[in-house]
N, C-alpha and C positions, 0 to 999 in steps of 0.2 A: 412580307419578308421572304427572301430568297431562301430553299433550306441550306444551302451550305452557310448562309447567317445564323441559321437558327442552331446550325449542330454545334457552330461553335459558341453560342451563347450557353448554348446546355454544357459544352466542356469546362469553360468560363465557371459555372456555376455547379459543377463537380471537384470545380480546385477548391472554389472556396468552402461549399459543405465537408468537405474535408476534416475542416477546422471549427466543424460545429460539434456541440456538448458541452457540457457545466467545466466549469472555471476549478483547474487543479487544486485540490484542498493536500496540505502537508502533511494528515493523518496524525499529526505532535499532540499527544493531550496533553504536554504540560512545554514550552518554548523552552530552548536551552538555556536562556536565561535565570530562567524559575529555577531550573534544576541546580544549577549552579547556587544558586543564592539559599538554595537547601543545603548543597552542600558543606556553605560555608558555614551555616547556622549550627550544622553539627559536629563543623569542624571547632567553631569556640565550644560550644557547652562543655566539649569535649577533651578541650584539650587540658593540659594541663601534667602536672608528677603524681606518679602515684595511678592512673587510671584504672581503673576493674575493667570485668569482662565486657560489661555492657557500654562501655568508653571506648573502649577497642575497636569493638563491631562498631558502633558508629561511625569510629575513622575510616574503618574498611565500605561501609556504605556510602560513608562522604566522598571515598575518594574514588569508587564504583558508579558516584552520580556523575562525578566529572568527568569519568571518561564516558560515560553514555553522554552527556551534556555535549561533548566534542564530537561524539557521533552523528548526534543530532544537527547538531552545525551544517557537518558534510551535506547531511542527507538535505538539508533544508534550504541550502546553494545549489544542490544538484534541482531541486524543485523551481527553486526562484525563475532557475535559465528555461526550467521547459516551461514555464509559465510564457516568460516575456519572448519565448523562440513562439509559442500560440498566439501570442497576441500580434505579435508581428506580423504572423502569417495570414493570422483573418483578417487585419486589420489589410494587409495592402492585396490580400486576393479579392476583397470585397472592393476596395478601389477599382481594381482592372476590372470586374465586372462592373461596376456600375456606370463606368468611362464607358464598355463598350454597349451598354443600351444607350446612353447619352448620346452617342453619336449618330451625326444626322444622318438622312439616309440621302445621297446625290441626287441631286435639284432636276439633272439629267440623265434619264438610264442609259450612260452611254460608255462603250470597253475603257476608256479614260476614266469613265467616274465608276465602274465596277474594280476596276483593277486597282485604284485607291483606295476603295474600300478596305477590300480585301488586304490590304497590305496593310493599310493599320491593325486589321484582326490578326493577323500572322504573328505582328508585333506583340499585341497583347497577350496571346497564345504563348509567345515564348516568355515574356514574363510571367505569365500564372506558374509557367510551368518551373520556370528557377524560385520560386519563392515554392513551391512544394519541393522541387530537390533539396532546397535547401533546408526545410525542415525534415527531410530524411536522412543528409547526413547531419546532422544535430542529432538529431534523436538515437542516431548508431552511438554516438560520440556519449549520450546522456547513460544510456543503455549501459556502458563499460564505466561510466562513472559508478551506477549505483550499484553494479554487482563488485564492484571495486570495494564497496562498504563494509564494513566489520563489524557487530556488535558482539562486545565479549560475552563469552558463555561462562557461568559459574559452575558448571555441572560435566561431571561424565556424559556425553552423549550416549554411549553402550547400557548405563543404566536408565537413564529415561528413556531411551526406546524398550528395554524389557520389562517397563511398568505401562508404557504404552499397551504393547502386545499381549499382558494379562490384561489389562483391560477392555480389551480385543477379546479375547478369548472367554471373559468373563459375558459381555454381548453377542453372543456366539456367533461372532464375525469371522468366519475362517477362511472366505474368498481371498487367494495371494494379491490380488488385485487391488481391491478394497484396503486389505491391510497396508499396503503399500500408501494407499491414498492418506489413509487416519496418521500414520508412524510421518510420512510426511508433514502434513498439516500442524497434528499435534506438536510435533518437537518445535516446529517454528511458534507454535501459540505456546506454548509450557515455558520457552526461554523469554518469548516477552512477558509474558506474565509474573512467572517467579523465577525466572534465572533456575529453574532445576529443584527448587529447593521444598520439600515439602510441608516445613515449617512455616512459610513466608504467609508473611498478613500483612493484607493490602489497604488501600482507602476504603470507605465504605464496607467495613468489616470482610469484605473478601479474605478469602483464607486457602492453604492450601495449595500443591502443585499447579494447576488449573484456576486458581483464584476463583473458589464459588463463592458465593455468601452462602451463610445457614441455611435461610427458607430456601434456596435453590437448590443446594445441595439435599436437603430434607423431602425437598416436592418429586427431585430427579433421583434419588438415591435405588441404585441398582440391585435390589433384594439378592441374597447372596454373598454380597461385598458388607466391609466392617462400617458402622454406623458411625467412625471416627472420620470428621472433616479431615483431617490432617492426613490420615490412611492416602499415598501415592492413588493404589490402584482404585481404591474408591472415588476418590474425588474424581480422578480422569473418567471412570464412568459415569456419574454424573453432570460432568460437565458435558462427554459425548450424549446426552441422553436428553439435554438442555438446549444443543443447538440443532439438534434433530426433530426438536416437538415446537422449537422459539422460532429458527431460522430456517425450515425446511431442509437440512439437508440430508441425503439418501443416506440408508445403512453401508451402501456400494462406498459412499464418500469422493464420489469423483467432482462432484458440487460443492465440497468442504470449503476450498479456497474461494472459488467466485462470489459464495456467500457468505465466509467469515475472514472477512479483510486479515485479521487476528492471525489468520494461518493458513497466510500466502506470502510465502517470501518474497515475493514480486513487487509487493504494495510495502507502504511504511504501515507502522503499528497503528491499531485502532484497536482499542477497547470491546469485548464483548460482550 
C-alpha cells in the first residue's frame, strides 16, 4: 500500500472513531410520563370542596410534577436528536471506511489506474468530512437547545447558597476557588434534589436539603453541625462528606461535576 493510501485510510478512520463511546443514556429516573400520571393521581385524591392543608400542597406538587414532566419532554427530544444525529454519523463514516478498504487496488500500476484511485479517495475524503461537519453544526444547534432548558426553582437561590457557604465553612473550606466549585455544584444538586426545601423527603427515606438517608447522613455526619437530618447546613455537610469518601471527589471540588452527574448543570439529572 502506497502511503499516501495509507494516511488517508488512517483519516478515514479518525472520522469515524470520532463517533465512538457508549450510546447516549437521558439521565430521567422516572419518564415524563410517569410523572405526569403522578401528577394526576394526586390531582383526584385531591381534589374536591373543602380541601385542608395537606390537599393543597398536593395540588401544588401535582401541578410542580407537570411542569417538570414538560421539562423533561424538552430535554428528552433534545436527547432523542443527538442520539440519531450519532448514529447517523457512525453509521455512514463507517460505510466510507469500509467502501475505501473494499476497494480494489488497479490491476495496473499505471498514472491512469493511480490517478483513479486517488480520485475515488478524494471523494470519500470529502464525504467523511461533511458527515462530521455535519454533526458539529448539529451539536452547536443541540447545545442552544439544552441551555435554552429551564427547570423551575422553588427556592431563594441567595439562601441556599448561604447554607451552602456555612457549610463550606463548617468543612473548613475557605479556598475562593474551591468555594466557588461546591456553591456551583451544590445549588444545581440541592435544586434537583429538593427544590431548595429543607423539609423535603424523598423515595427511599431520603430526607433533607441534599436528600441523605439516615444511615448516610449518621455515618457522614460533620461533628460540630446539629444531629437534626432536616438542619440545612448539616445535611449539606454530610452529603459533601459522602461524595468525597463514596465518589472521590477533592476538598478543592474542581472534580465535583465530572464525578457527580447530580451537579453538573451540563448533564441531565442523575441520582446520587
Amino acid at each position: 500500500m502506497d502511503p499516501l493510501t495509507h494516511h488517508a485510510l488512517q483519516l478515514l478512520a479518525r472520522g469515524y472513531n470520532l463517533y465512538a463511546g457508549q450510546r447516549l443514556h437521558s439521565g430521567l429516573a422516572d419518564p415524563p410520563e410517569q410523572l405526569r400520571h403522578r401528577a394526576e393521581r394526586l390531582t383526584r385524591v385531591s381534589g374536591g370542596e373543602g380541601m385542608d392543608a395537606a390537599a393543597r400542597a398536593s395540588l401544588r406538587t401535582a401541578a410542580g410534577l407537570q411542569r417538570i414532566a414538560a421539562t423533561d419532554t424538552q430535554l428528552a427530544a433534545v436527547l432523542a436528536s443527538a442520539r440519531a444525529d450519532h448514529t447517523l454519523g457512525r453509521q455512514g463514516t463507517r460505510r466510507v471506511l469500509d467502501d475505501a478498504h473494499a476497494d480494489p487496488i488497479p490491476a495496473a500500476d499505471t498514472p491512469l489506474g493511480r490517478q483513479e484511485a486517488l480520485r475515488r479517495m478524494a471523494v470519500r475524503l470529502r464525504r467523511q468530512r461533511q458527515y462530521v461537519r455535519r454533526s458539529q453544526h448539529n451539536s452547536h444547534l443541540l447545545t442552544r437547545r439544552i441551555r435554552a432548558i429551564r427547570y423551575e426553582k422553588s427556592f431563594t437561590p441567595g439562601h441556599v447558597r448561604q447554607r451552602i457557604a456555612a457549610a463550606l465553612d463548617r468543612r473548613g473550606i475557605s479556598d475562593p476557588a474551591a468555594r466557588r466549585n461546591w456553591l456551583r455544584g451544590y445549588e444545581t444538586l440541592i435544586a434537583r434534589e429538593s427544590g431548595g426545601r429543607p423539609d423535603a423527603v424523598g423515595p427511599g427515606s431520603a430526607r433533607g436539603i441534599a436528600q441523605t438517608i439516615p444511615a448516610t447522613f449518621a455515618h457522614y455526619h460533620q461533628p460540630g453541625t446539629s444531629t437534626n437530618i432536616y438542619d440545612p447546613v448539616a445535611n449539606i455537610c454530610a452529603s459533601m462528606n459522602y461524595v468525597i469518601h463514596r465518589y472521590g471527589v477533592s476538598l478543592s471540588g474542581d472534580n465535583l461535576a465530572a464525578l457527580v452527574q447530580q451537579a453538573d448543570p451540563h448533564r441531565p439529572p442523575k441520582g446520587y
